[in-house]
RODO-2510 file (C-alpha; in nm, 4 decimals, decimal comma):
residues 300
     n   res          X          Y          Z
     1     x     3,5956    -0,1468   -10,7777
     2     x     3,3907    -0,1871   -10,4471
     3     x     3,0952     0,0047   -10,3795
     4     x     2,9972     0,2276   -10,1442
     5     x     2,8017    -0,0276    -9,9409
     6     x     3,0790    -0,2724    -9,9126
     7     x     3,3196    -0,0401    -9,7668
     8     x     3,0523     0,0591    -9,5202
     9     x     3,1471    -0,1157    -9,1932
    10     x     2,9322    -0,3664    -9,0892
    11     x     2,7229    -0,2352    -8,7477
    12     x     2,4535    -0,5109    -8,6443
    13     x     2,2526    -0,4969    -8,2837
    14     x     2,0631    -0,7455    -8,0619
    15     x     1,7671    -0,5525    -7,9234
    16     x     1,5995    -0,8019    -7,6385
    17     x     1,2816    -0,6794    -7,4320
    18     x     1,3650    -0,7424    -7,0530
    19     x     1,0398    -0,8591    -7,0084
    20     x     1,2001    -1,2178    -6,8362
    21     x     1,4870    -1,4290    -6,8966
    22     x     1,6382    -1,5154    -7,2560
    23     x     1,4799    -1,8352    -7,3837
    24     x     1,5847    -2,0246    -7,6412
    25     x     1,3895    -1,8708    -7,9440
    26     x     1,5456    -1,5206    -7,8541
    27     x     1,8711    -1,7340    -7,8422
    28     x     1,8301    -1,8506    -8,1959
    29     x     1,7847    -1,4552    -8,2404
    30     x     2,0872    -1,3535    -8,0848
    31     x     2,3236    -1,6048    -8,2532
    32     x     2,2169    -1,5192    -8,5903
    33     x     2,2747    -1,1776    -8,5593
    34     x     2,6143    -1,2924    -8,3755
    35     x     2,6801    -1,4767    -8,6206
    36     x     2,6169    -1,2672    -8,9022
    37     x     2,8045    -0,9405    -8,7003
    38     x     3,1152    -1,1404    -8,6507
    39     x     3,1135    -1,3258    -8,9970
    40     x     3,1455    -1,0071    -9,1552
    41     x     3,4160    -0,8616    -8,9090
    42     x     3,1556    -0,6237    -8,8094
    43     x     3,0567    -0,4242    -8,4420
    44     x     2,7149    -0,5994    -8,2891
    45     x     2,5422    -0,3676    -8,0362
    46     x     2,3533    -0,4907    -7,7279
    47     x     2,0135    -0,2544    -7,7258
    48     x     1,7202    -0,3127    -7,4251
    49     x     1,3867    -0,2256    -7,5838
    50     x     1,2561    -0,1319    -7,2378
    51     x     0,9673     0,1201    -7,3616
    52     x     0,6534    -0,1583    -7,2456
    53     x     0,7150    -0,0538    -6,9098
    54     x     0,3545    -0,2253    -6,7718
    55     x     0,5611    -0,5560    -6,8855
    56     x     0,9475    -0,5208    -6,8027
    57     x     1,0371    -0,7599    -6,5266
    58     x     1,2733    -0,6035    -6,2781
    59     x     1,6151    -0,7695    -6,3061
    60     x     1,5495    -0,9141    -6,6311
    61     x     1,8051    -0,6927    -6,8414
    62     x     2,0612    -0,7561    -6,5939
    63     x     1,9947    -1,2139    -6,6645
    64     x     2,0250    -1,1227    -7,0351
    65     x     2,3069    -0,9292    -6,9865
    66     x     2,4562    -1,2163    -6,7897
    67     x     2,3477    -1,5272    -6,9807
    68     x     2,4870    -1,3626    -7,3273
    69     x     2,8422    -1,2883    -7,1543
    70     x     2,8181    -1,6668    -7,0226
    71     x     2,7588    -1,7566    -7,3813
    72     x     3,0648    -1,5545    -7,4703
    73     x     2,8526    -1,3194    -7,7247
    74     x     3,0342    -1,0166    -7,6187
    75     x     2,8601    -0,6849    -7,7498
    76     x     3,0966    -0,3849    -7,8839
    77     x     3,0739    -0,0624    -7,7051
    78     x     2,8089     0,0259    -7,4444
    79     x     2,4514    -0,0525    -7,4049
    80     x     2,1686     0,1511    -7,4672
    81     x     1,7989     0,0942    -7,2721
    82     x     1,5169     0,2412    -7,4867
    83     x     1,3852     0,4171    -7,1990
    84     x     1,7179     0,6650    -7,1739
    85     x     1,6196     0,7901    -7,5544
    86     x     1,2846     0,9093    -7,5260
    87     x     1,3631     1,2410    -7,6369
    88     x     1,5179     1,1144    -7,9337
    89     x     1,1272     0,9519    -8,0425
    90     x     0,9504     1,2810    -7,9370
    91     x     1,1975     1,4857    -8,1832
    92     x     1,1501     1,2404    -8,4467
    93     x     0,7699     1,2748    -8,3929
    94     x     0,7924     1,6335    -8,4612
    95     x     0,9464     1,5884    -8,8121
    96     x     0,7123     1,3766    -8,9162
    97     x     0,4811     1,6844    -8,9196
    98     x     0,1507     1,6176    -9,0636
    99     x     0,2132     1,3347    -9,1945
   100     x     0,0866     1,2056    -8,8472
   101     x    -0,2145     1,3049    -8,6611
   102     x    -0,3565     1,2693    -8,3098
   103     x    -0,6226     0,9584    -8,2834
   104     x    -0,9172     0,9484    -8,0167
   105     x    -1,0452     0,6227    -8,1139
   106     x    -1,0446     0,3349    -7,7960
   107     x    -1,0456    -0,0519    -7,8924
   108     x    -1,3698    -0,0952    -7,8698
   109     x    -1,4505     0,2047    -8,1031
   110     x    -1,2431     0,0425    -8,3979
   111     x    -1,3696    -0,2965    -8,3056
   112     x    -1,7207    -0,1448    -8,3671
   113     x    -1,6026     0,0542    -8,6796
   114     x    -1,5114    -0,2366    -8,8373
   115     x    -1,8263    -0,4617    -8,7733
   116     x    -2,0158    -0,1792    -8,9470
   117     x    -1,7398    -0,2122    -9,2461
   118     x    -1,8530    -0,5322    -9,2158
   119     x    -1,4133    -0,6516    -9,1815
   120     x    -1,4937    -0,8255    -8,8583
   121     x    -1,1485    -0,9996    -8,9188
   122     x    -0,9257    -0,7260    -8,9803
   123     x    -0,6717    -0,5822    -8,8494
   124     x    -0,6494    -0,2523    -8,9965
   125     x    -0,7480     0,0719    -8,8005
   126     x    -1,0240     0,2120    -9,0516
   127     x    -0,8525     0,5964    -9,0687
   128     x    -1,1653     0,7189    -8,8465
   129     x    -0,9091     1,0299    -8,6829
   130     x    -0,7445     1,0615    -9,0619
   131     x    -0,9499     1,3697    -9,1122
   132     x    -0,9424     1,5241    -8,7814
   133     x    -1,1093     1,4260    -8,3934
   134     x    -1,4801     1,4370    -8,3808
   135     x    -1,6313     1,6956    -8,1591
   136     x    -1,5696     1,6091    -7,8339
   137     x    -1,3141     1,3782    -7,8867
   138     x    -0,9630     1,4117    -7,6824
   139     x    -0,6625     1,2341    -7,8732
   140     x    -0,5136     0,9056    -7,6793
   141     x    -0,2712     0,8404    -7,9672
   142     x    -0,0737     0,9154    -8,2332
   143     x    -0,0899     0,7570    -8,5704
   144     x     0,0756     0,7777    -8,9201
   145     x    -0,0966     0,8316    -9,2192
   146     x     0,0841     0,6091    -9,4820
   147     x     0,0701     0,5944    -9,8682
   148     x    -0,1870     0,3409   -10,0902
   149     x     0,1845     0,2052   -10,2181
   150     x     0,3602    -0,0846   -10,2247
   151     x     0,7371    -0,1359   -10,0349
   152     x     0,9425    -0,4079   -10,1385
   153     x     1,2994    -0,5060    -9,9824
   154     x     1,4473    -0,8063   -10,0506
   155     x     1,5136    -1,0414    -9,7444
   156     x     1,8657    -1,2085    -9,7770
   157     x     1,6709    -1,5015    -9,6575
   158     x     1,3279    -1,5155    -9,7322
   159     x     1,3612    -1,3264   -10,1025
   160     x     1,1360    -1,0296   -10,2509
   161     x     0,9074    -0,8997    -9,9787
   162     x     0,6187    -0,6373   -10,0711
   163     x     0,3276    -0,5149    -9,8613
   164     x     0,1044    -0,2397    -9,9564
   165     x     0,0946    -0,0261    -9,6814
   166     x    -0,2677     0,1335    -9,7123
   167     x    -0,4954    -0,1905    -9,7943
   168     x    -0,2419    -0,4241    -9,6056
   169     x    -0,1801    -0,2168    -9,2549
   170     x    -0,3396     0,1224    -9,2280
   171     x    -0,2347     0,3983    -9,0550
   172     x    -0,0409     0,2880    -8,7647
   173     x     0,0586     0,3645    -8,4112
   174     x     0,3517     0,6020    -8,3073
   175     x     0,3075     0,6796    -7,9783
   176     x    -0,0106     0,4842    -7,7515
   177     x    -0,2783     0,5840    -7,5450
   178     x    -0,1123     0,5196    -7,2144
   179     x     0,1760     0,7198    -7,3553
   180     x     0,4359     0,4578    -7,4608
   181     x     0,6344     0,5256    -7,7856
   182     x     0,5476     0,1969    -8,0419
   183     x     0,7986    -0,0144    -8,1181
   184     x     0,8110     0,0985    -8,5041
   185     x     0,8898     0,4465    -8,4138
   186     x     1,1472     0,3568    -8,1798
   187     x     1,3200     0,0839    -8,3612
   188     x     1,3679     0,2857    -8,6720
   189     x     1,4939     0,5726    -8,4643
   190     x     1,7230     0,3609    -8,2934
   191     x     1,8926     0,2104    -8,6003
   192     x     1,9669     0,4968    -8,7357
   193     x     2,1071     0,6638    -8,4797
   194     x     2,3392     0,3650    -8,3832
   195     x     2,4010     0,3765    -8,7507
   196     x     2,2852    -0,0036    -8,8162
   197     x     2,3657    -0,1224    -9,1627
   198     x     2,2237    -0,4880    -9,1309
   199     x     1,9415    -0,6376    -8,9194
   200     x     1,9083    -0,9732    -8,8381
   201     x     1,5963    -1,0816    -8,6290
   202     x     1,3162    -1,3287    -8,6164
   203     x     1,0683    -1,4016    -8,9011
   204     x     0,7762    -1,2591    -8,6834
   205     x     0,8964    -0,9341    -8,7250
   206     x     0,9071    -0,9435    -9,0952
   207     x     0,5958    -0,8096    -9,1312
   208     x     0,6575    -0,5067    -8,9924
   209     x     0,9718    -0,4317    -9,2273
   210     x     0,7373    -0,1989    -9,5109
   211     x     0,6312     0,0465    -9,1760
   212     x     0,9771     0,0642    -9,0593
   213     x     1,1037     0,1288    -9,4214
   214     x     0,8373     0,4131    -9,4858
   215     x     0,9453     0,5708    -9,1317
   216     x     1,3623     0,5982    -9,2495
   217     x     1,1605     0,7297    -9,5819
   218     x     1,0282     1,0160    -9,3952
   219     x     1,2979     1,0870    -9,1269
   220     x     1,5918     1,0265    -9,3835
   221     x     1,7501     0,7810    -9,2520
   222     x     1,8921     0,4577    -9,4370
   223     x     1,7594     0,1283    -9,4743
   224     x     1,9651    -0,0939    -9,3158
   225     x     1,9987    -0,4644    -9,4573
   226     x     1,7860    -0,7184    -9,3477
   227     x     1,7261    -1,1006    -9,2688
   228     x     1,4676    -1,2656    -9,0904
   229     x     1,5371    -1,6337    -8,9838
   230     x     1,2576    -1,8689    -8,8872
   231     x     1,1578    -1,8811    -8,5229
   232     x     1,1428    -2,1343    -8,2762
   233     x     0,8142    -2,3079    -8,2032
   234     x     0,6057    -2,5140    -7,9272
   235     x     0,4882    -2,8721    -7,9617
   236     x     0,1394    -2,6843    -8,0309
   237     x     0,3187    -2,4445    -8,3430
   238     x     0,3175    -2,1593    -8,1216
   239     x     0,5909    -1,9456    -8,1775
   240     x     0,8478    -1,9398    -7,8084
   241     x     0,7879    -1,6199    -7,6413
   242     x     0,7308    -1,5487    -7,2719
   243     x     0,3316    -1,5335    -7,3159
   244     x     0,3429    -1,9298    -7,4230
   245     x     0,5421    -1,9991    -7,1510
   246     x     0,9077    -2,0521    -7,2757
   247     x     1,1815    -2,1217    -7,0148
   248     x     1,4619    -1,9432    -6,9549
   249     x     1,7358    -2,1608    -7,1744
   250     x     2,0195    -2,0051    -6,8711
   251     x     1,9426    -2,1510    -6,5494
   252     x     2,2562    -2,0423    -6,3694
   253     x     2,4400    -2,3681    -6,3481
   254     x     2,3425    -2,5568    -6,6355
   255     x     2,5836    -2,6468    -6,9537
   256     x     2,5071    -2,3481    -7,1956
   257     x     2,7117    -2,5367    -7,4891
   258     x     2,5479    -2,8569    -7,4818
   259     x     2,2029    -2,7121    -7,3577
   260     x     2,1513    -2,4251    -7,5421
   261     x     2,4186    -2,2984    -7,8071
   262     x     2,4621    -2,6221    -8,0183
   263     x     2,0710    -2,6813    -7,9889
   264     x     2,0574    -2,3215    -8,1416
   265     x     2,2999    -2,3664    -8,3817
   266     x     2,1463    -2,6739    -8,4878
   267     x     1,7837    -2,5175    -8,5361
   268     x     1,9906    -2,2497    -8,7873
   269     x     2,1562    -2,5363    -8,9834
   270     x     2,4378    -2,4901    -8,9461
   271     x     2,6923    -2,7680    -9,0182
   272     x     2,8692    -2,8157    -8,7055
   273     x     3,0194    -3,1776    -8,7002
   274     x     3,2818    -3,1355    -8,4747
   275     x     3,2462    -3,2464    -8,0625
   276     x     3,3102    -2,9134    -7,8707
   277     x     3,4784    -2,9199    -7,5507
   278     x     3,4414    -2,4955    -7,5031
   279     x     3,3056    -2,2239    -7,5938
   280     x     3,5596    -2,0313    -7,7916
   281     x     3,6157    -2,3016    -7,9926
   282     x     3,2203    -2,3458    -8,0853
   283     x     3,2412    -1,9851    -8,1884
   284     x     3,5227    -2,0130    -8,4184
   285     x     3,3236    -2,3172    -8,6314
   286     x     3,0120    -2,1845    -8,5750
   287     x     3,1332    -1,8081    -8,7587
   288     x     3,2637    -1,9918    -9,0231
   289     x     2,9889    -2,2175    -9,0771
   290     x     2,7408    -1,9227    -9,1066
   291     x     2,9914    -1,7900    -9,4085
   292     x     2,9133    -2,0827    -9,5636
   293     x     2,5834    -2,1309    -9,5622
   294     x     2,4845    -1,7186    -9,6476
   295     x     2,7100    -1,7772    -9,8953
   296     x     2,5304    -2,0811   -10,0856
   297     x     2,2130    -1,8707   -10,0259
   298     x     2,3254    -1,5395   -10,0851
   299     x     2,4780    -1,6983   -10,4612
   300     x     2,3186    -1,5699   -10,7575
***
């Protein structure tokens, strides 16, 4: 008899920053979750996660739009920018209630708190606001207190995950000092609102699976699914990102099958022996090739 979960319909999402062009580690991105969308005979949403205004490059959501139509990864139903949903993070803010709290503290303040701790290396805010602002103090932030507990999901790629939120993160950021929401917030608002079931992203962002799953904890919303597949790197082991200087994998005029998708395909393993002369027909192998290999590592 199925379950509930496999009659749910399969909803997956790309969610790009249009901070420059598409290169080809967010390519690698976008075909997994293509991939994994269409091999289930699921819907896969096109999102913009426009809300680091100081770095969005003007015209860069329009290139991605372009460059994944000339890959022929057509998204399903409109597309949503980050930056048209605000009110949608400030209302989800408000239910959190006190379980977050305003937060005065600068860079520099928590840089000094933790030399004092004597945790010169980490990377945990020390929960200095936790108990209220000091005298004086005007809040620049708002955090979220979270729980001395461990999460655990389990990836469908990388196995059991588990973080403890409290000695492993601390209380993080919702909304920042120059008055941008945080990615976690948003993201996990997002999701559930588009009613995402299964996310499929880069291994970088693993890490911050635990916060997101303690945030649909506390709004009630589900936990989608998730995968993280490994991400693309420099000849120096630097992952590919805009701030190490990755090209733009969609010059324009270039061959986008022979220069970018089968490169990404390849980097996924998937077993494509077949010469392609279009695109269609690189879709149609590659979808079935992704069954089979989440199926050999999805086996018990």
């Amino acid at each position: 008899m199925p379950t509930e979960q496999m009659m749910q319909k399969y909803i997956g999402r790309f969610a790009p920053s249009p901070t420059g062009p598409l290169h080809m580690g967010s390519l690698v991105a976008a075909m997994a979750s293509y991939l994994d969308a269409k091999a289930h005979d699921g819907l896969w949403l096109l999102r913009m996660e426009d809300l680091d205004f100081d770095r969005n490059v003007k015209g860069a959501d329009q290139h991605i739009i372009n460059s994944l139509y000339r890959c022929g990864m057509i998204w399903d139903g409109d597309i949503h920018w980050q930056s048209q949903r605000q009110h949608l993070y400030e209302a989800a803010l408000q239910v959190l209630g006190d379980k977050r709290y305003p937060c005065a503290c600068s860079r520099k303040e928590i840089a000094d708190s933790r030399l004092r701790l004597g945790e010169t290396a980490s990377q945990i805010y020390p929960g200095i606001c936790r108990h209220g602002l000091t005298a004086g103090k005007i809040a620049r932030a708002w955090r979220l207190r979270v729980p001395d507990q461990i999460y655990r999901f389990k990836d469908r790629l990388a196995g059991m995950q588990e973080q403890n939120l409290a000695t492993e993160v601390g209380d993080f950021v919702l909304k920042r000092a120059d008055g941008f929401w945080a990615y976690q917030l948003a993201v996990v608002v997002d999701d559930a609102a588009q009613g995402i079931t299964h996310v499929v992203r880069g291994a970088d962002l693993i890490d911050s699976t635990a916060r997101q799953i303690y945030l649909q904890e506390l709004l009630g919303s589900p936990t989608p699914s998730y995968l993280h597949v490994p991400v693309v790197t420099n000849a120096d082991g630097e992952k590919l990102s805009k701030q190490t200087g990755a090209l733009a994998f969609d010059r324009g005029d270039n061959d986008l099958l022979h220069e970018a998708l089968m490169p990404a395909a390849q980097f996924l393993r998937l077993n494509l022996s077949l010469t392609f002369d279009d695109i269609p027909r690189f879709w149609s192998t590659a979808i079935q090739a992704w069954k089979v290999k989440m199926a050999s590592l999805e086996s018990p």
